[in-house]
N, C-alpha and C positions, 0 to 999 in steps of 0.2 A: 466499287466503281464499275462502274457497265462498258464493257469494251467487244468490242468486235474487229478481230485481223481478220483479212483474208488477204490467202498467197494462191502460188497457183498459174500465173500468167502469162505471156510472153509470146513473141512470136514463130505463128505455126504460117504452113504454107496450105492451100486450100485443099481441102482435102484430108486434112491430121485432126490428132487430136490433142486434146487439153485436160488434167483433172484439176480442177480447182479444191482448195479447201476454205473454210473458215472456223475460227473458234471465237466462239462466244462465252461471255462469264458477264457475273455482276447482277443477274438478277435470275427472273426463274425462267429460262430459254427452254427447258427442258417441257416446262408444260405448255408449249406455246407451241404452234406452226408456223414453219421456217422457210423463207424462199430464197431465193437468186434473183436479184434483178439485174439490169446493166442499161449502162448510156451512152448510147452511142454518140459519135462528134453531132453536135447539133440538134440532138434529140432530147427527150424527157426520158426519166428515169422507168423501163418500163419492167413488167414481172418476167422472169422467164420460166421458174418453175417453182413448186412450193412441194413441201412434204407433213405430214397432218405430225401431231406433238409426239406420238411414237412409232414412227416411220411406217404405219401400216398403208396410211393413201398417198397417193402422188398424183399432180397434176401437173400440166405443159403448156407453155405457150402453143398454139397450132403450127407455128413456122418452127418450132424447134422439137415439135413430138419425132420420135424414132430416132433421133441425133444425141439427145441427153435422157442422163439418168441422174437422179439428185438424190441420195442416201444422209442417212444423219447418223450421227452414235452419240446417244445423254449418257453422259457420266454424272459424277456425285455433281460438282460445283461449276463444269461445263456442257457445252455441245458443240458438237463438231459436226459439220455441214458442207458437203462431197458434192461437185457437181461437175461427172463425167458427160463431156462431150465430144461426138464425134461428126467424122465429113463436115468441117469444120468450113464457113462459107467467109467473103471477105465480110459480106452484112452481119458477119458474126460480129466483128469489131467494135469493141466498147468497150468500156470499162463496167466491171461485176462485180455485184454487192452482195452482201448476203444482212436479212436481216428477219424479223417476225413479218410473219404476211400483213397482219392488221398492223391498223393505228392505233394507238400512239406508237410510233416506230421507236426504237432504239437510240440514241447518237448511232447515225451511219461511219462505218470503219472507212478509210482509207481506200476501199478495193485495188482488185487485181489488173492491170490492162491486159486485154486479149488483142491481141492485132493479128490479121488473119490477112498474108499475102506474099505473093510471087517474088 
């Protein structure tokens, strides 16, 4: 069964930081590239960061490069999927996914809410 948690969330004040995690299992996550997305109230789901299938590349949204770092760790039958961020803004706020960068996506998990304010 293909499952995706991610933890990780909650309320920072502007300016803090957050580490998110997710773990993934159920199918082969490990040879895949992994991202972070999030949706904000009233927005579309959008990418904020991705890591290539053995963590050698990484790439950023442009409004969130120098804020986050997205690390992964493939073990045998999972992956684990890290996404530090900091100077954490209120436009940070959404809820964040983590799942394969391409389509066909996974069933998306449950994600984390960030809520970022005063």
């Amino acid at each position: 069964q293909v499952q995706i948690v991610e933890s990780g969330g909650g309320l920072v004040q502007p300016g803090g930081s957050l580490r998110l995690s997710c773990v993934a299992s159920g199918m082969a996550f490990s040879s895949l590239a992994m991202a972070w997305f999030r949706q904000g109230p009233g927005k579309e789901r959008e990418v904020v960061a991705w890591v290539s299938h053995n963590g050698a590349s990484t790439n950023y949204r442009d409004i969130m490069k120098g804020r986050v770092t997205i690390t992964r760790d493939n073990a045998k039958d999972t992956v684990s999927v890290y996404l530090e961020m900091n100077n954490l803004k209120p436009a940070d706020t959404a809820v964040y996914y983590c799942n394969r960068v391409e389509t066909p996506f996974a069933p998306w998990g449950q994600g984390t809410q960030v809520t970022v304010s005063s």
